[in-house]
Structures are given as C-alpha cells and as structure tokens.
N, C-alpha and C positions, 0 to 999 in steps of 0.2 A: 430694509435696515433701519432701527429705532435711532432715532436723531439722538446726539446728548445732552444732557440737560445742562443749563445754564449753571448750576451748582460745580458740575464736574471742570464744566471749562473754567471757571473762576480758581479750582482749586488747583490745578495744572499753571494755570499763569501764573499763582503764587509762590510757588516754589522750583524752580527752574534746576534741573539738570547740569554740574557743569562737565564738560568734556575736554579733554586734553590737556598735553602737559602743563605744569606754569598757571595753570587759568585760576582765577582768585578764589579763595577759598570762602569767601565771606558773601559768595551771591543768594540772595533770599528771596526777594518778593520785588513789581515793580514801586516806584516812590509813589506817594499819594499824591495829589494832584495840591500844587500850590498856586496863587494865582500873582506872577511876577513877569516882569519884561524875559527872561531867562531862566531855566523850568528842569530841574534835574530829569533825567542823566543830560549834562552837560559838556561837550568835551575839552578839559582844559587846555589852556595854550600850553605847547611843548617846548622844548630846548634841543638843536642839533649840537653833538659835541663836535669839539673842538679840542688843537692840542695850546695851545698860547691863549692868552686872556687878551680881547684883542683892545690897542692899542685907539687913541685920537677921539674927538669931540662925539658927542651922540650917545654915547651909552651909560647906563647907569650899571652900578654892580651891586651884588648882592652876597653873604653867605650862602651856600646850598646845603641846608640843611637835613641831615637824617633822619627821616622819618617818613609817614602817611600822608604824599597829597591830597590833600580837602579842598575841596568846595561847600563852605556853608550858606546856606538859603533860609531866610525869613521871615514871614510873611504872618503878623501879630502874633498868635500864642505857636504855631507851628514852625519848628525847626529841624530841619533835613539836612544831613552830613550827607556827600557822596566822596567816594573815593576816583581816585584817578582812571579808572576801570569802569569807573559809570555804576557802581553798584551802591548801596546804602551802607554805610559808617556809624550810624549813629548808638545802636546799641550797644555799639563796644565803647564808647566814649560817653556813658551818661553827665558825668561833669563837664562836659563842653555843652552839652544838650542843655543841662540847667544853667551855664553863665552867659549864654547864647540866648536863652528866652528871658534872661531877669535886666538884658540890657534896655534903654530907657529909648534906643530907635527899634522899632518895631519893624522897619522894612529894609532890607541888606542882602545883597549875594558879597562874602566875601571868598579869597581866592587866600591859600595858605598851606601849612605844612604842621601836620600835629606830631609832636615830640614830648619825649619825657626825660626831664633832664634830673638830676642830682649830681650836687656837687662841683657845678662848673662842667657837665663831661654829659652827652647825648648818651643812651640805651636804648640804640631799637630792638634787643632781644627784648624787654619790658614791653614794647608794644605790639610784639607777636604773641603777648601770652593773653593780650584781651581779645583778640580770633580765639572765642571758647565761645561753645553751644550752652553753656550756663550763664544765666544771668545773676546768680549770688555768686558767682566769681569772678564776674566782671565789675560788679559794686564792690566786693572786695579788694581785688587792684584798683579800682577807682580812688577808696581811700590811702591804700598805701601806697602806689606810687602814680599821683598823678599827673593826667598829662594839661600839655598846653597849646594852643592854638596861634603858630606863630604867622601873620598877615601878613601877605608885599602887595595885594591887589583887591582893591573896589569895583567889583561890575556892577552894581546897581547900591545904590546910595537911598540914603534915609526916605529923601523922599519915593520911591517906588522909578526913578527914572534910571534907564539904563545908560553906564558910560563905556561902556565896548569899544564904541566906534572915536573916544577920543584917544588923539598918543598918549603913553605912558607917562611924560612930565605932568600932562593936566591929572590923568589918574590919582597918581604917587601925591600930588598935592590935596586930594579929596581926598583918599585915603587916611593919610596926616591928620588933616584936621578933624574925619570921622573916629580916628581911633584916642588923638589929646581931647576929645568932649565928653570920653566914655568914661564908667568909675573904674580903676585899677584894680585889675582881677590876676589874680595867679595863673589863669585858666587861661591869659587872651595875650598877645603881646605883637608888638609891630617888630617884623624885620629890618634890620638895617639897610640902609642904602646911602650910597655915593656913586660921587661921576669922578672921582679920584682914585687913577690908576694904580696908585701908590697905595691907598689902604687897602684897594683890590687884593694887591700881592700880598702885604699881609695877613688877610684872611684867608689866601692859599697858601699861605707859609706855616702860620703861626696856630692856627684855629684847628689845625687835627688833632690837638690834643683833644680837643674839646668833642670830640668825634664829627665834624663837620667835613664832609666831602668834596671840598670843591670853592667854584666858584659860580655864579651865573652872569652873565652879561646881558642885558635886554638894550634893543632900541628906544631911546627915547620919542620918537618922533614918529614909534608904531602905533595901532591902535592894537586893541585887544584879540592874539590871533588864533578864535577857538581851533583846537585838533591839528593846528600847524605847529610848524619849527624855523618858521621863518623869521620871527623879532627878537630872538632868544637863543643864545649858546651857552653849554655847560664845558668847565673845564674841568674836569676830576682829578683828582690829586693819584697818583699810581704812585706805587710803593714796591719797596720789594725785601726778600728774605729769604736765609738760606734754610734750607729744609731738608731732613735725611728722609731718605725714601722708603720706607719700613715695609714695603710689601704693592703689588700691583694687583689690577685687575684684567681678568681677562674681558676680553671685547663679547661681543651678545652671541658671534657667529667666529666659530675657529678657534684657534687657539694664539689667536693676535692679541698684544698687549692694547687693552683699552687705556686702561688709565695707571698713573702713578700713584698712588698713597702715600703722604705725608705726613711728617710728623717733625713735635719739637719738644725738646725736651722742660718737665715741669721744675719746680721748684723743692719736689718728692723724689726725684732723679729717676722720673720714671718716662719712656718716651711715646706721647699721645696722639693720635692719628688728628690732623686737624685740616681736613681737606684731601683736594686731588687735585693733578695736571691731567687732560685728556685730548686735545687740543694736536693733534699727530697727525703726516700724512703717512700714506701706506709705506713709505722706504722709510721714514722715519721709526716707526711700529718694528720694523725685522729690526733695526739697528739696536734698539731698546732693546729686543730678546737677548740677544746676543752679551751684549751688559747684563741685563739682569738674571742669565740665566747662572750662571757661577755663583749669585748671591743667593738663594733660593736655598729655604730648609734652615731661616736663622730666627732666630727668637720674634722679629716681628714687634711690633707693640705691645710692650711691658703696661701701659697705662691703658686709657681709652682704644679702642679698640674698632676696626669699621665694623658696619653690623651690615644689615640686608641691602638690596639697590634702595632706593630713592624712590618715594612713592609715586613722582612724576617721572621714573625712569624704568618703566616696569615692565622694559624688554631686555635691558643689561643684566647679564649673568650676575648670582651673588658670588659667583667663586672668587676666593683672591687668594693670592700668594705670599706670605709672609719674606723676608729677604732679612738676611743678616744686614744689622744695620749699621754701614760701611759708607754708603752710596752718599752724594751731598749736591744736591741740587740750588742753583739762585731762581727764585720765581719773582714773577710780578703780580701784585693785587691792586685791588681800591680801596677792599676795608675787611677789618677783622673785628667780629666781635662775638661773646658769647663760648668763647674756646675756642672760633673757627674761623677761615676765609670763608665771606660770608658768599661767593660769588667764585667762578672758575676761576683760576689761576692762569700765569701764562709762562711754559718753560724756557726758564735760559738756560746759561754753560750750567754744565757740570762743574763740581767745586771740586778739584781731588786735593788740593791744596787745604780745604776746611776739615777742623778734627768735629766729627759729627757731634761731639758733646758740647759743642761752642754753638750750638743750636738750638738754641732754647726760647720762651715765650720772651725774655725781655724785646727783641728786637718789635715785637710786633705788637703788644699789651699797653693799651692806651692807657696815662697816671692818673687819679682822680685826682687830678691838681686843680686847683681854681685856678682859672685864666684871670691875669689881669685885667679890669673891663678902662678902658678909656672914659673917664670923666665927660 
C-alpha cells in the first residue's frame, strides 16, 4: 500500500469535518503557532449556573453579556481570536483583528465577550450573520454594524508573563490598568465590575433591556480556572410569556405529539410561529393529544410560518399539524431575539383564562431605549 503524501495529510488537517448536532459551525483550520506562556486552543474558565446571585465578601460581579466568547492572543504583528469552542474567530471579526494589532502593547492574551451593540440594546442576530463563507460580506457587516471586544480578564500581560495562577483581584487590577493606558477604540472596551451586591441586582433587574442576560459572579481569591466552573456562577435572568399554540409536531417515531409550535401575534394582526415547547414525558405526550386533538384542521399560522426540521435535527419528522388557534399556553425563556425564542422553551399551565389575541410580541420585544449609564 502507497504511503500519503505529506501534501495530502496537510490538507485533511486543514479542514476538519464537523459532526453532530449543535457542533460550531465556524471550524476551519488548526491556529498557527504563536509563541506565548498560553497558546490557542485554550479552554476558557466556565461558569456553573446558579438560581440567586450569591450573597457575602469574596466575589466580584459582572454583567453577562450576549454575545461570542473570545479569547484574544498576541504576539507582535500576529493576532488569533478563538472562540469558546476552541476554534478560530478571527475572520469573521476583521475590525477587532485590526484594533487588536494597531495597539501599542504588543504582547496580551486577553479573555472577553464580543458584541454588537446599537443604540443602548445588544444584537446577537447581527453577529450570527458574520458566520458567512464570504469574506466581502463580512467586511461589509464589518463596516455597517460593528462589533466590539468587551474584556473582564488579563492572562498574560504586556510584558509576555503569564498571570493565571494569580486570584482574580490581582488580575481585575492588571487588567484596569492594561486597558486605562490603551488609545480609546470603539472596537475595545472593559466590562464592568463590582463587589456590590446591590448594583449586582441591578444589572439583573434593569439591564435586559439592554439585551444582557444575567449575571456572573466570580471568586475573588481564585486564580484563573481554565475548562472549569469552579470560580464562576452564572445567574440568567428566566422570563416568561403567554403563547397560542398554532399547530404541533409530530415526534420522529409514532404518532406521539413532539412538540408544540408557537406563536404571537404581530403588530399586522397576523399570528407568527416563534418557537416551540418539546420538553414532555411520555404520559404527558397522550394528555396533549387528547387536547390538541379537537383543535386540529384550523387555520394555523396566518403570518410566518414553521418550515422544515432543524438542520441539527434531522431525525424529527417535518410533518406538523396546524390547530385552530384557541389553545394559550404560559412558557418560560432566557432570551428572544430576532422574531424568535432563541433557545427551547419550557411549558407551564395552560391559560384558558387568556383571549389568545392578548398574545402578542409586546410581552417579549426588547425597546431600543438608551439605558441610563451611571456617571
């Protein structure tokens, strides 16, 4: 058997296969070799959730912001974005690539969350659209809506030394000071933080307008905990809304109800499928038919409409069932954007008490209001 040639196997590792549901869409090639104390792929420190923001000395808090975990790395002219996934970032964000190389420390791993904001209010629909195989339309979105690189964490600092293994208050204060000696770029911005319980809440009270999800809590007295969730809890803010049911689906195998389809009415009085509950055990499935079967054979969604399964879902049947739309569900979410719950939903009571027309996008439709910023 003829060995392969060095060509072949270079071109196989450059372009990697991905498989399986959910797995990032944006894997290409391995990182080029940088030469720093910490070396992408990287695995960032995580967050265990939690339901309370927890309480007493030791921690600092943060916004938890919507958008693309980053890790940026670099090392004089060369600047490597990785994503939270371990894979390369950087062609979709060429303005962070260029405020990243034009800054005047030459050696940096920082740790961050890249978002694109207008108007006081976060869009991460906007930063799903630069995952594109085109590079003249990712310079294009580059110019009209761009993004920014918001920092809570220094692991290695100007001079090329790693600070990992110090807790987070020394960090947060190297940080500080790396980010006030840098020129002010649109492109770059420091996270806030406190160890004040009180604005914590705030910013899980007040700041979803803004599209921010949450909260983060970190130990001050950790050091930097790669691929764990041990120095770090996230609170997420849960929401919830009532939704008419406008048609189900059926499960992959039977004739068992999979999921519900949702909907809410628009501002055209027309009612648009924005999401699903799927989330049933098996007695819970018979109980549904039985409900939904008297509703079955009604108009269904007037506006948007579901279309085929899910391209990560491509054993669940396309068929669905349209239902007069009568039915009125309360669900629970994290976040809506873009027309949709961006994430599975989760079913509570039935509403028979709610007139389904009283279901509409106001409940759920973040305002582009400027937040007041505190002085």
């Amino acid at each position: 058997m003829r060995a392969k040639s060095g060509k072949t196997k270079k071109r196989k590792s450059a372009a990697k296969v991905v498989k399986g549901a959910g797995a990032p869409r944006w894997r290409e090639r391995p990182f080029p070799r940088i030469q720093l104390p910490i070396r992408p792929p990287y695995p960032p420190m995580e967050a265990k959730p939690v339901n309370e923001i927890p309480r007493g000395e030791g921690w600092q808090y943060e916004p938890k912001w919507d958008g693309f975990r980053c890790l940026a790395f670099r090392k004089r002219e060369r600047v490597l974005l990785q994503s939270k996934s371990g894979q390369p970032l950087g062609r979709y964000f060429p303005e962070l690539l260029a405020t990243l190389a034009a800054l005047p420390a030459e050696k940096f791993v920082l740790d961050g969350e890249i978002i694109i904001e207008r108007d006081g209010v976060l869009h991460f629909d906007e930063l799903l659209q630069r995952i594109h195989p085109a590079a003249s339309r990712i310079r294009r979105l580059a110019q009209e809506t761009p993004s920014t690189l918001v920092v809570f964490d220094l692991l290695v600092n100007e001079e090329g030394k790693s600070l990992v293994m110090l807790p987070l208050a020394q960090r947060r204060a190297e940080l500080e000071r790396f980010i006030n000696e840098l020129p002010k770029s649109p492109h770059l911005s420091l996270s806030p933080a406190t160890a004040n319980y009180s604005q914590a809440e705030i910013w899980y009270r007040d700041w979803a307008i803004r599209g921010c999800d949450g909260v983060l809590a970190k130990r001050l007295d950790a050091p930097y905990r790669s691929g764990e969730r041990t120095a770090m809890v996230k609170i997420k803010r849960m929401r919830t809304a009532d939704c008419v049911v406008g048609g189900f689906r059926y499960a992959s195998k039977g004739r068992a109800v999979g999921s519900l389809l949702l909907g809410l009415y628009g501002a055209d009085g027309l009612l648009h499928h924005v999401g699903f509950c799927s989330s049933f055990s098996g007695e819970e499935r018979k109980k549904l038919k039985k409900i939904l079967q008297p509703k079955i054979g009604g108009q269904g969604f007037t506006g948007n409409a579901p279309g085929g399964p899910s391209r990560w879902s491509s054993e669940r049947s396309t068929e669905w069932a349209p239902l007069k739309p009568e039915l009125v569900c309360e669900i629970k979410y994290d976040h809506f954007s873009g027309a949709r719950f961006r994430h599975r939903t989760k079913f509570l009571p039935w509403r028979p008490d709610k007139d389904p027309r009283t279901c509409t996008f106001d409940q759920v439709e973040i305002r582009s209001v400027f937040m007041q910023r505190s002085a």
